[in-house]
C-alpha positions in Angstrom: 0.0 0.0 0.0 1.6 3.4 -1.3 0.5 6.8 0.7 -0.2 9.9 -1.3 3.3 10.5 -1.3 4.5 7.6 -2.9 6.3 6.2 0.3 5.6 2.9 1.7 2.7 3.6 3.8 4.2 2.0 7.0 7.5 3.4 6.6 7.7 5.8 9.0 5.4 3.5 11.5 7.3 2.7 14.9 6.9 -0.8 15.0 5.4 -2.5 12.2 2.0 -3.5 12.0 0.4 -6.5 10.7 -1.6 -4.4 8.3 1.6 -4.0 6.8 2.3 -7.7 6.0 1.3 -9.6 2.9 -2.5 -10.7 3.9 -1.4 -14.5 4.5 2.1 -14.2 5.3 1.2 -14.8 9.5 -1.0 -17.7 8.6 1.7 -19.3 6.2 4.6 -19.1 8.6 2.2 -20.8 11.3 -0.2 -23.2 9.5 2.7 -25.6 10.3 2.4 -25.4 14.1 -1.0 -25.7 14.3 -1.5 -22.5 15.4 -5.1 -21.0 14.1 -5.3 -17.1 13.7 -8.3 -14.8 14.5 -8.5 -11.4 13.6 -10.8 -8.7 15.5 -12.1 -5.8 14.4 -10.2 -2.8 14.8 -10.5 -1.2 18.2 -12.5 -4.6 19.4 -10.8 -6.3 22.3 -8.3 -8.7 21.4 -9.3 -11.7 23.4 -6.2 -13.5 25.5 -4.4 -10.6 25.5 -2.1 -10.6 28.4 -1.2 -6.9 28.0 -4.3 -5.3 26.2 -5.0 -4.2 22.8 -2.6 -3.8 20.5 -0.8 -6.8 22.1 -1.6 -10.4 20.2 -3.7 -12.8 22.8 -3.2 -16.4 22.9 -6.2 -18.9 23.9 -5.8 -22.7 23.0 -4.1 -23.2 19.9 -5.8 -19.6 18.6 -3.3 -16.2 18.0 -5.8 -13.2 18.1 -4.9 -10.5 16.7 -6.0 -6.9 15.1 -4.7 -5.2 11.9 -2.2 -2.7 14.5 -1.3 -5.7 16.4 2.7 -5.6 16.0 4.1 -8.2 13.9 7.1 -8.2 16.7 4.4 -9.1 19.5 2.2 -11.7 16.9 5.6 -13.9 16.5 6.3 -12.9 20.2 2.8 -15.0 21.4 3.1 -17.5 18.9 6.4 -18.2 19.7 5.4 -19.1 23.5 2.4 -21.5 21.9 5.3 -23.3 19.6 7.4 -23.8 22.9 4.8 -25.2 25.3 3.8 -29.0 25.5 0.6 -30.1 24.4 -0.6 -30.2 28.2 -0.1 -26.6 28.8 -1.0 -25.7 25.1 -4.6 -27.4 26.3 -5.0 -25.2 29.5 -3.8 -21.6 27.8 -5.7 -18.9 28.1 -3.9 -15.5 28.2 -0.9 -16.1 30.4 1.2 -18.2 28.2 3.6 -18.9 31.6 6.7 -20.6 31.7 10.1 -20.0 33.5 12.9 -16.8 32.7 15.1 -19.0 30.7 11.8 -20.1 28.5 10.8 -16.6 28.0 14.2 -15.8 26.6 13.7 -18.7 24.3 10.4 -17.1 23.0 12.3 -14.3 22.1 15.1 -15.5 20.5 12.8 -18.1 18.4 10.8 -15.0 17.3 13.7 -13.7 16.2 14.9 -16.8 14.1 11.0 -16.6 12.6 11.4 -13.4 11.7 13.5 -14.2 8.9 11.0 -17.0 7.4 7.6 -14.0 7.8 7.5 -12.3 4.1 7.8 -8.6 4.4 9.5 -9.1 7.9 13.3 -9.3 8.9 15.3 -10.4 11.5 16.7 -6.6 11.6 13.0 -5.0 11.3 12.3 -7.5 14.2 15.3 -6.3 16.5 14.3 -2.5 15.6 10.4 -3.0 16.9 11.4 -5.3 19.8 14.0 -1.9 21.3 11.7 0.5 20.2 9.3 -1.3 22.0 11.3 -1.6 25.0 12.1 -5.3 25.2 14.9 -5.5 28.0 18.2 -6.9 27.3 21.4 -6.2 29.9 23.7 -5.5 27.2 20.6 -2.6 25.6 19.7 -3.8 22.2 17.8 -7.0 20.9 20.6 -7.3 18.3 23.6 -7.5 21.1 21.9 -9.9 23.1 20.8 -12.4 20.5 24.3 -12.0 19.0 26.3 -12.7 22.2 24.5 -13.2 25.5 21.9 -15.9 24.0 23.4 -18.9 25.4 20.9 -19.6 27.3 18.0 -19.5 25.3 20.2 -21.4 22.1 20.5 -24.2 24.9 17.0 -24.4 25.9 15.8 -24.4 22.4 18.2 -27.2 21.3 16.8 -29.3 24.6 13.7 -29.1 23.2 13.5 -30.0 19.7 13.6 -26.6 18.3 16.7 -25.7 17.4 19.6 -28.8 15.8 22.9 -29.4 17.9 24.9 -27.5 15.6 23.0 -24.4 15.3 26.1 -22.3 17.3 28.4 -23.7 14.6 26.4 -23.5 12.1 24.3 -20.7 12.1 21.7 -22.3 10.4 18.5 -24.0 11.2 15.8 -24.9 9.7 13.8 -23.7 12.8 10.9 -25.2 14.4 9.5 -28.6 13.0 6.9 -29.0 14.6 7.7 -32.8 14.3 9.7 -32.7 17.2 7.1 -31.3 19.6 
């Protein structure tokens, strides 16, 4: 979509919005996890929203979302879904849970996605995550995914989601959903 100006119309947005996406980009990145997507109306509640409208809401295997809901915060609540076992998958409603370590697995995971979303980037994703105000010690998305990660490589690779050899590597062909 252009704006009267000829720029792209999101180009100046803060974070980027799913509006700005191709219309099945979401849904074609997670069709393989099972993950169903519902979109409300805009300025409707978003249901399972653990922050409140724009934020993406998670309920069963269901991402809800609105046209402004970030694409950073879509991947963000999906990414919890693809790490939880079926048993807490069956019980979710809103608080996705989980411990520190599997938080900053989400995050690095939505990261990796990032790269497979068309119209989205890993370096579009670590711009929207600071400007959103993500928290990492070392003060950028970028720096901690790049060398303070350890953690959140491990736990990934302990469960499925990530191969051994990612760290040497670089590489992945990241989640199958297979492994869950």
């Amino acid at each position: 979509m252009q704006n009267s100006d000829d720029e792209p119309r999101y180009a100046t947005t803060a974070v980027l919005p799913l509006a700005a996406l191709p219309a099945q980009a979401l849904a074609s990145l997670l069709r393989t996890y099972d993950l169903n997507i519902t979109h409300a109306a805009e300025d409707a509640p978003i249901p399972g929203s653990y922050w409140g409208p724009p934020e993406a809401g998670l309920i069963s295997n269901t991402l809800h979302v609105r046209d402004d809901t970030p694409v950073h915060s879509a991947l963000h609540e999906a990414c919890h879904y693809i790490c939880m076992d079926s048993d807490r998958r069956a019980r979710l409603h809103t608080d996705a849970g989980g411990s520190d370590v599997e938080e900053n697995a989400v995050c690095y995971l939505q990261i990796l996605l990032a790269d497979r979303l068309a119209g989205y980037s890993r370096s579009r994703m670590f711009e929207d995550m600071d400007h959103w105000g993500y928290s990492f010690r070392l003060g950028s998305a970028r720096a901690w995914f790049e060398t303070d990660a350890d953690d959140a490589r491990v736990w990934l690779q302990q469960h499925g989601l990530l191969p051994a050899d990612f760290a040497a590597t670089g590489t992945a062909s990241v989640p199958d959903p297979r492994l869950q």
